[in-house]
C-alpha positions as CSV (number, residue, x, y, z in Angstrom):
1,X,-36.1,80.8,46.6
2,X,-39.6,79.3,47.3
3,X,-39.9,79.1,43.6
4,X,-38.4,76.3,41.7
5,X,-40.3,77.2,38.2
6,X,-41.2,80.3,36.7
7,X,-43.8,80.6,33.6
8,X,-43.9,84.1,31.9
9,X,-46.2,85.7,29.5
10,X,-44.8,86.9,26.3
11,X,-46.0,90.3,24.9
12,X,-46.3,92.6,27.1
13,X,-44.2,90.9,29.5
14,X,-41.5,90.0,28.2
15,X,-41.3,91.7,24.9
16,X,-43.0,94.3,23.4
17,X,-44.6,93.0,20.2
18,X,-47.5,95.7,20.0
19,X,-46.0,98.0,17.1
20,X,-46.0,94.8,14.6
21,X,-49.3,93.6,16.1
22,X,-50.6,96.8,15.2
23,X,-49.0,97.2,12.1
24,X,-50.4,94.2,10.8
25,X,-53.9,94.8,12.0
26,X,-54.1,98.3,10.0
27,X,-52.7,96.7,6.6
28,X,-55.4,93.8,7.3
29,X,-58.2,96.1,7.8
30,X,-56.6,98.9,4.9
31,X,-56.6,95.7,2.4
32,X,-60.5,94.8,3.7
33,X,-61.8,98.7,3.5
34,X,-61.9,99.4,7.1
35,X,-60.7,102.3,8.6
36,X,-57.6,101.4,10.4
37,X,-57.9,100.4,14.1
38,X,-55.8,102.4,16.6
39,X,-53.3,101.1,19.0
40,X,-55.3,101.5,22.4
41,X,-57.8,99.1,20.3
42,X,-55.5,96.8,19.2
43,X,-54.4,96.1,22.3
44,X,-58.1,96.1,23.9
45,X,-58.3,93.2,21.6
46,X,-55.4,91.2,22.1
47,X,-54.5,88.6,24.5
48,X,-57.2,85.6,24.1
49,X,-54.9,84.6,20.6
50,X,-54.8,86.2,17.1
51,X,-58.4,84.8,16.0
52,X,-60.1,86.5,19.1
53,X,-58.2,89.7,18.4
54,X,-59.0,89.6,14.5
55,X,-63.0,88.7,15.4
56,X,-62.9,91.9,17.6
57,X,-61.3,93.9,15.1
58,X,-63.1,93.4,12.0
59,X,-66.4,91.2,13.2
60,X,-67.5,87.5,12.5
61,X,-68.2,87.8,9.1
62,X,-65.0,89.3,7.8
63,X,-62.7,87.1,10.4
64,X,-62.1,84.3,7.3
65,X,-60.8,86.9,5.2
66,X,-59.2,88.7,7.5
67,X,-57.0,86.3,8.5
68,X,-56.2,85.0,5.2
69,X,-54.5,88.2,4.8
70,X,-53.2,88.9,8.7
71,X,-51.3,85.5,8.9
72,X,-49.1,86.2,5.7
73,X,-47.9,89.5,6.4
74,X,-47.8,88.6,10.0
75,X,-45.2,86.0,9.3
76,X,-42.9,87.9,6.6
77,X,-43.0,91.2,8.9
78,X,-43.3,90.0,12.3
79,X,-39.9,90.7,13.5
80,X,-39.6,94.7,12.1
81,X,-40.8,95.4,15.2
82,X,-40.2,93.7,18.2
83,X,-37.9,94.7,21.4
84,X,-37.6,93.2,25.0
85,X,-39.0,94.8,27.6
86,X,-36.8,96.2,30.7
87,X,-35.1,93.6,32.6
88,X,-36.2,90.8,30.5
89,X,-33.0,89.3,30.1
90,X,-31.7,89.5,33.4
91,X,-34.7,88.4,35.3
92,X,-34.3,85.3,33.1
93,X,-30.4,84.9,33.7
94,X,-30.8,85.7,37.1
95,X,-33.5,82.6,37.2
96,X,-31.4,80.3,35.4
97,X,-28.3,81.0,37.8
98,X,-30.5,80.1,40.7
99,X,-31.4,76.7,38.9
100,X,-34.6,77.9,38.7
101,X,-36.6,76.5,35.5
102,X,-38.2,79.0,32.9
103,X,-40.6,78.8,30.3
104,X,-42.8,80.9,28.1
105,X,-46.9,80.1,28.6
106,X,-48.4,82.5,26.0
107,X,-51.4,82.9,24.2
108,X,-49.4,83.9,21.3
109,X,-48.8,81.4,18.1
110,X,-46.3,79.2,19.2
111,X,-43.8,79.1,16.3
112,X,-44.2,83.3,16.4
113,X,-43.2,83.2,20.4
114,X,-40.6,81.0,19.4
115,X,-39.0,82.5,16.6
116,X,-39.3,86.0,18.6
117,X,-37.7,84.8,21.5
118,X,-34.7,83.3,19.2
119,X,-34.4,86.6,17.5
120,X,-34.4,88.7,20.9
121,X,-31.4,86.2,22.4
122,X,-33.9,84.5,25.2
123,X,-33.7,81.4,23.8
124,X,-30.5,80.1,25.2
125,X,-32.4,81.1,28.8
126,X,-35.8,79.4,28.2
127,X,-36.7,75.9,29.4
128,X,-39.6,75.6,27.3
129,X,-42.1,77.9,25.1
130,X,-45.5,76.8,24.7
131,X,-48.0,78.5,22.6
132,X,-51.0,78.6,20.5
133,X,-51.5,75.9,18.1
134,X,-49.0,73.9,20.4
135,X,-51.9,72.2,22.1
136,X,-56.0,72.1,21.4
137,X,-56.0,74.5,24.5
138,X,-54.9,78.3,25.1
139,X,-55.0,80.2,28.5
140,X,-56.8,80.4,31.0
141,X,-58.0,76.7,30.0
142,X,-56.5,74.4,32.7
143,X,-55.6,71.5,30.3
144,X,-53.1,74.1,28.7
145,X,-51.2,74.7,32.1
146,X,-51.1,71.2,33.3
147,X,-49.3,70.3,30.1
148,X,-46.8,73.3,30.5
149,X,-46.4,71.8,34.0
150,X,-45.8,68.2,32.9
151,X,-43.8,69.2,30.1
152,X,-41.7,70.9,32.5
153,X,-41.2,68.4,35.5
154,X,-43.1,71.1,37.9
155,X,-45.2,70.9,40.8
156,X,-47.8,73.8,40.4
157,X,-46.9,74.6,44.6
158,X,-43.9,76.2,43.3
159,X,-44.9,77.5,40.1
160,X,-44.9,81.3,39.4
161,X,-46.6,82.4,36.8
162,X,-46.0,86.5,35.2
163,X,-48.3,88.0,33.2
164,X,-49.4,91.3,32.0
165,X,-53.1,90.0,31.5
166,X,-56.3,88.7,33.4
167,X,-56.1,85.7,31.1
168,X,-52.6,84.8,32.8
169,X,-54.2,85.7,36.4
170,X,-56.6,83.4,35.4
171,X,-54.4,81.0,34.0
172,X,-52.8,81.0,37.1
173,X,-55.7,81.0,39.6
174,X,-57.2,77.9,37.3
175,X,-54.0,76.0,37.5
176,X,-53.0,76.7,41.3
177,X,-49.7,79.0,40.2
178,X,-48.8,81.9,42.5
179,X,-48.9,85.3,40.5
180,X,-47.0,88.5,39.7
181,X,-48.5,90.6,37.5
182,X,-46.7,93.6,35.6
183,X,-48.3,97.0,34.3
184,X,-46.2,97.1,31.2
185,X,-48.6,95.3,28.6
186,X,-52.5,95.6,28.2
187,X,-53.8,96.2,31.6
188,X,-52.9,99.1,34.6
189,X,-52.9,97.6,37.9
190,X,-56.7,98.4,39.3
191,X,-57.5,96.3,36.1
192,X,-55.2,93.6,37.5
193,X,-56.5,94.0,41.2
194,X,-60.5,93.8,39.8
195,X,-59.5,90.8,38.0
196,X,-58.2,89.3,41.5
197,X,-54.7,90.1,41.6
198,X,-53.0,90.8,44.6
199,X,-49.6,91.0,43.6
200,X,-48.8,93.6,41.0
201,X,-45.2,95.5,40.0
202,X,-44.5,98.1,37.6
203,X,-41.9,96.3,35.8
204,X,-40.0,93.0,35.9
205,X,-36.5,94.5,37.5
206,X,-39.1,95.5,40.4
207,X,-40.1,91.3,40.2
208,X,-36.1,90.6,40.0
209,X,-35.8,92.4,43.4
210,X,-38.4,90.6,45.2
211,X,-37.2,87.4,44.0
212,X,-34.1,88.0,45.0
213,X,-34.4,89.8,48.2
């Protein structure tokens, strides 16, 4: 395998997070006295971390506030709802058999990726899982991949990165990473392409079987 690291996205790519997410959203806003956002909005918001996604939500002035109630309830409730994705696991056994390192490169908070991915049995699989509020930076910025990389031991020529998101494309592009993207998260696949994605599978036992093959 050309690849000797592999750096995946977390929701929407390896796990699906976006019931919680949402969850969370609607009691922020119902406690605020904003109607409560639907899911094709959450998840228009998501992906540049949880401040960019509460700013969007609720606006500037309310963000403060918002927050102080979103982080709470985040963190007592965040694993109600959470479930791997197809193929998760053996995409990530399968990498670890071939000697292949792993690690998460998410926009997500960091102790939230990592306390998810504990929970959902991928711990034991991961290299590393890097996250917001584990460094100043958060994707695409390339000071956040380089550190991933370094952390790691890996040489960016034989990094793959796998993301649902044109902030991982970018995060990829930024950083020198080849790309896979997958349609199961926040963006369909002409998104992906228009972002500058050549690369794109449905799901990750489709990226599994070109891997492997």
């Amino acid at each position: 395998m050309h690849y000797r690291t592999v750096l995946f996205d977390l929701d929407g790519t390896l796990l699906d997070h976006f019931a919680a997410i949402h969850r969370c959203h609607s009691y922020t806003m119902r406690q605020l006295g904003l109607a409560e956002p639907t899911m094709a909005q959450v998840r228009a918001a998501v992906g540049a971390g949880v401040e960019v996604a509460v700013e969007r939500l609720v606006g500037p002035e309310l963000k403060p506030a918002a927050l102080a109630l979103y982080r709470p309830y985040w963190d007592a409730t965040m694993l109600d709802d959470v479930e791997l994705l197809p193929g998760a696991k053996e995409l990530l056994a399968f990498l670890k058999q071939s000697g292949v390192r792993t690690g998460v490169f998410t926009n997500k908070h960091g102790p939230s990726s990592r306390l998810a991915c504990a929970h959902l049995g991928l711990a034991g699989l991961l290299d590393a899982n890097f996250g917001a509020t584990d460094t100043p930076w958060l994707k695409p910025d390339p000071p956040f991949a380089r550190h991933v990389l370094a952390a790691l031991g890996a040489d960016a020529a034989t990094t793959l990165m796998v993301g649902d998101s044109p902030y991982d494309f970018e995060a990829a592009r930024n950083a020198g990473l080849a790309f896979y993207g997958v349609t199961t998260g926040t963006h369909t696949a002409a998104e992906l392409r228009a972002a500058g994605a050549t690369e794109i599978f449905p799901d990750l036992p489709a990226i599994q079987r070109r891997l492997a093959g």
